[in-house]
N, C-alpha and C positions, 0 to 999 in steps of 0.2 A: 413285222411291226416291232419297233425296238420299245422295250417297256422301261417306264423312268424309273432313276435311282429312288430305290429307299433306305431311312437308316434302319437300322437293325433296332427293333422295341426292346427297351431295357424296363425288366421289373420294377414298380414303383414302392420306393423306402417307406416305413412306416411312418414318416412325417409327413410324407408330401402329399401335397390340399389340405395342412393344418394350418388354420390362419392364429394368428398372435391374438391374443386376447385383450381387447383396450377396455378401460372403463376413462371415465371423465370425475374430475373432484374439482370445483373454484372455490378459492377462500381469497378472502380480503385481510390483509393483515398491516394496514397502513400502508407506509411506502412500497412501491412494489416491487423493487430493487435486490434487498438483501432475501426477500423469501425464495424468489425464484434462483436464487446463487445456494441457497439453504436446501433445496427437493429438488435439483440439480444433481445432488450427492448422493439422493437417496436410492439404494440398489431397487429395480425393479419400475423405477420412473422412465418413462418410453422417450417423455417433450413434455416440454413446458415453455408457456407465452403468458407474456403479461398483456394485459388490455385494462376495459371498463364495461360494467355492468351495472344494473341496475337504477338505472336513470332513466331520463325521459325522451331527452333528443335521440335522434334517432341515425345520425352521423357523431358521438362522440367526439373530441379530440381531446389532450392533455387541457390545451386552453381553455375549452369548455368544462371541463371536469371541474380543472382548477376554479372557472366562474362562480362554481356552484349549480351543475344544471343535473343534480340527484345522483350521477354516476359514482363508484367507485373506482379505485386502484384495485386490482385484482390479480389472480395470478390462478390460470387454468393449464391441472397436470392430468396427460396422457399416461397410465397407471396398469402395469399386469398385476392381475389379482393373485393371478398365481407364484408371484414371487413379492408383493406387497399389498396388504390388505388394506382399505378405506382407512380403518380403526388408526391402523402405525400411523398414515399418514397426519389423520387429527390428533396424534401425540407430538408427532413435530410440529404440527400447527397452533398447540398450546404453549410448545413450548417456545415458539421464536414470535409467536406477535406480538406484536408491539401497539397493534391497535384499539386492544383491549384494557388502556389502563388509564383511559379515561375515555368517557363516551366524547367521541372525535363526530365532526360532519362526516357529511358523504365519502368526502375523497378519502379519505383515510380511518374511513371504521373499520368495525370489528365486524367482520361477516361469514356466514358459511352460505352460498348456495348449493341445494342438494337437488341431485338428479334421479333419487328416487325413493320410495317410501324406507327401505331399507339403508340408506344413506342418513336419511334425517333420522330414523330411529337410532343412531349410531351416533350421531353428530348431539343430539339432545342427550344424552346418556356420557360422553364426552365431554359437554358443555358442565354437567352438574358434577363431575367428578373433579375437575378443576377447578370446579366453584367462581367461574368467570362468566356470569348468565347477564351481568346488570349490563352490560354494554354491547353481547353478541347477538348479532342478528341470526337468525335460521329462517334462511327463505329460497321460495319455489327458485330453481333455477330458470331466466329469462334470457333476453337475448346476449350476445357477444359481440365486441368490436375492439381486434387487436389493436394494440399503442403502437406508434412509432417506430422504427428501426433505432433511433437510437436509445430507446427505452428498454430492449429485448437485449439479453443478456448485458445488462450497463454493469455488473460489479465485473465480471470475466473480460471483457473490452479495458476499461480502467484497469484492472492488473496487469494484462497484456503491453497497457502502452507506458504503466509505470516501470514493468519492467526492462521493457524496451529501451526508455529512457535513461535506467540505471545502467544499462548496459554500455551504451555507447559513454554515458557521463564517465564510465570506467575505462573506456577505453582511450575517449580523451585525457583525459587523468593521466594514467599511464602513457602515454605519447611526452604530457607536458614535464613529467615528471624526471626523466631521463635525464634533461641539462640540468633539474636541480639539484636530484642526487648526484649528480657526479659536479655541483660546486661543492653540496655539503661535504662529500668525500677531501675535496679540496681544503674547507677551510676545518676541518674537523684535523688533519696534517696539517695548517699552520698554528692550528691551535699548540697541538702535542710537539711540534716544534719549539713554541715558544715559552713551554711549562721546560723550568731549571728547576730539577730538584733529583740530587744524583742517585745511584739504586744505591749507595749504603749509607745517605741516607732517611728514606721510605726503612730501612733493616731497624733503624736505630728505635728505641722506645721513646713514647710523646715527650717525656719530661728531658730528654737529654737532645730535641731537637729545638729548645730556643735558646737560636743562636742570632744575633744581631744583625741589624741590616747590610753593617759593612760588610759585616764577613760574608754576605751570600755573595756568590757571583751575579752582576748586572745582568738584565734581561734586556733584548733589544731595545722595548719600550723604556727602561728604566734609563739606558745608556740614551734615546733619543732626549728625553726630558731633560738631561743632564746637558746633554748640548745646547737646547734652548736658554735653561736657563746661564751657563756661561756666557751664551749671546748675548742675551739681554744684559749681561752685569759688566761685558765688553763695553755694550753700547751705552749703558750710564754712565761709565767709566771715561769712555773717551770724550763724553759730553762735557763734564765736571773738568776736565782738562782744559778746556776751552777756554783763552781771556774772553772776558766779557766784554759786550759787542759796548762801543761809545756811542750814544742815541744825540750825543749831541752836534756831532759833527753831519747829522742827516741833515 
C-alpha cells in the first residue's frame, strides 16, 4: 500500500493564532470628508469608512441625510488599542471638528457614539476638558450604513486626480514650450543684435557718455525711418513740382 505524501510539521512561532486586536470609535464631526483624511494618518488606525447614523430611515443615503431624515455624516475607525488608545483618538477629535462650533442639524453635528461604558466614561471626561459640551452629543452607539463610493476616501481621490492633472498640464506645457523657447532664443539675438553701443563705450563713466544723436552710429530701425521719411519729403516734393492741373478746359 503506497502511503500519501506528507509535509514535514514545522514548530509553531510565538505569534501564530494571535488575532490583531480591533476596537470600533464613531464620531461625527460635520462634513465627513476631511476627518476621515485626518485618522487616516493616525499610527495604529486599522480602516476607516464614512457613512450615517443615527437617524430614523432605515436605508439612509446622502440625499436622505441631506433631507433632514435625523441621520448624521459620520466617520467609523477600525483602532489597535495596543498601538493607539480611545483617549488619543478623541484628542484628534477635538481637535479637528468643525461640528462643534455652532450647534449644526443632524447632518453635520457634533457627536460621539460610544460602544461601551468605558468609551463614554472617557468621551465625557474629554468632552469637559475641552470645554465643548453645549453642542456635543454622547450617545449609545446604534445602527450603521456606509455612504457611497464616492464619499469614501473623497480628500485622497481629489489629490490623486489633482495631481494627476498637474502632471500631465506639465508635460503638455513642456511639449508646447519647445518652439517658444527656441523663438525667444531667436528674438532675444535680434534684439542683442540690434543694441549699438560699442564696449568702450559701456568702459566710459555716465557723465562722459552724453554724446549727441548724430554722432551715434544709425541703428537699423533709425536708418529704416530715415528712409520713409525721405520718401515721403521725395513725394511732397515731386508733387509741389507739378503745374497745376487747368479745370477749365474739362
Amino acid at each position: 500500500m503506497e502511503l500519501s505524501r506528507q509535509r514535514p510539521s514545522t514548530p509553531c512561532s510565538p505569534s501564530a493564532g494571535r488575532t490583531e486586536r480591533r476596537e470600533i470609535a464613531t464620531f461625527a464631526m460635520g462634513c465627513f470628508w476631511k476627518p476621515q483624511a485626518a485618522f487616516d494618518k493616525v499610527p495604529g488606525v486599522l480602516k476607516t469608512s464614512v457613512g450615517y447614523t443615527g437617524g430614523t430611515s432605515p436605508d439612509p443615503t446622502y440625499k436622505t441625510v441631506k433631507g433632514g431624515d435625523g441621520h448624521s455624516e459620520a466617520l467609523r475607525i477600525e483602532f489597535d488599542p495596543t498601538k493607539v488608545t480611545y483617549g488619543e483618538l478623541l484628542q484628534v477629535f477635538h481637535r479637528d471638528n468643525k461640528g462643534d462650533s455652532v450647534c449644526r442639524r443632524a447632518q453635520y453635528r457634533s457627536a460621539i457614539w460610544v460602544h461601551s461604558p468605558e468609551q463614554r466614561a472617557l468621551a465625557e471626561e474629554a468632552s469637559r476638558a475641552a470645554g465643548k459640551s453645549d453642542c456635543l452629543h454622547i450617545l449609545e452607539a446604534v445602527s450603521w450604513t456606509d455612504a457611497e463610493e464616492r464619499h469614501q476616501k473623497y480628500d485622497e481621490k481629489r489629490e490623486a486626480q489633482a495631481s494627476t492633472v498637474v502632471k500631465s498640464g506639465a508635460i503638455a506645457s513642456s511639449r508646447k514650450a519647445s518652439p517658444l523657447l527656441a523663438e525667444a532664443k531667436v528674438a532675444q539675438q535680434l534684439t542683442e543684435s540690434l543694441k549699438v553701443q560699442p564696449e568702450e563705450e559701456q568702459q566710459q563713466p555716465q557723465q562722459q557718455q552724453q554724446v549727441s544723436v548724430e554722432a551715434k552710429p544709425p541703428t537699423p530701425w533709425s536708418q529704416a525711418t530715415l528712409w520713409f521719411a525721405s520718401a515721403r519729403a521725395a513725394r511732397r516734393k515731386c508733387k509741389a513740382s507739378l503745374p497745376p492741373t487747368d479745370l477749365s478746359s474739362i
